[in-house]
C-alpha positions as a printed Julia matrix, in Angstrom:
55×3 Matrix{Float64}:
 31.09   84.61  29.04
 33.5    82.03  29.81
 37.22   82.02  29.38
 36.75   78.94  26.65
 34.08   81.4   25.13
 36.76   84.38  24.7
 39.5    82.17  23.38
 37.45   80.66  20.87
 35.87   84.15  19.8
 32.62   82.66  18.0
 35.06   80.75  15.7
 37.37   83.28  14.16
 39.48   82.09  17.82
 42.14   80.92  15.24
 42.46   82.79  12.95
 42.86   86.03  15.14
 45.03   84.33  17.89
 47.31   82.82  15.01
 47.14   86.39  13.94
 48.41   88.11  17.09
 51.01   84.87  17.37
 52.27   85.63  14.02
 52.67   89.52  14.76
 54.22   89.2   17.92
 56.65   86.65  16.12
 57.25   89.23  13.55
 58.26   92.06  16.31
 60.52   89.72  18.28
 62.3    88.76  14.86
 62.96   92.61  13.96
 64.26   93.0   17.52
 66.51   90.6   17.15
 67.88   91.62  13.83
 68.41   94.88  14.83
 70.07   94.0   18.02
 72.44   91.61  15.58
 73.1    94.62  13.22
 73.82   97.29  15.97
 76.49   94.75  17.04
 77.72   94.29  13.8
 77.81   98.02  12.89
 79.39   98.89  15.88
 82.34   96.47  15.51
 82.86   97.81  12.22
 83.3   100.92  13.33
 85.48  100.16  15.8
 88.2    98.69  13.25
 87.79  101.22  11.14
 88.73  103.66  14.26
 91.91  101.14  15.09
 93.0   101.03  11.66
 92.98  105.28  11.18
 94.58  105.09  14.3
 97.78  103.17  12.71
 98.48  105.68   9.78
């Protein structure tokens, strides 16, 4: 077996690379977003802190 061979997977090579592609596209999305929202959150709650602070 070749390298051409395993890549190309009897011809399914598409569909299950293009599978792992769209999976691992999926996961770097979510990371992202939650990254994004963590920030978000956390800025939040630091002007909600600041703004009990001034009562």
């Amino acid at each position: 077996m070749n390298w051409a061979e395993f890549f190309a997977m009897k011809g399914y090579g598409l569909y299950v690379w293009g599978s792992y592609g769209a999976a691992f596209l999926v996961f770097i999305i979510e990371i992202i977003l939650v990254r994004h929202k963590r920030k978000i959150t956390l800025q939040q709650l630091r002007l909600m802190r600041d703004a009990g602070e001034g009562q």
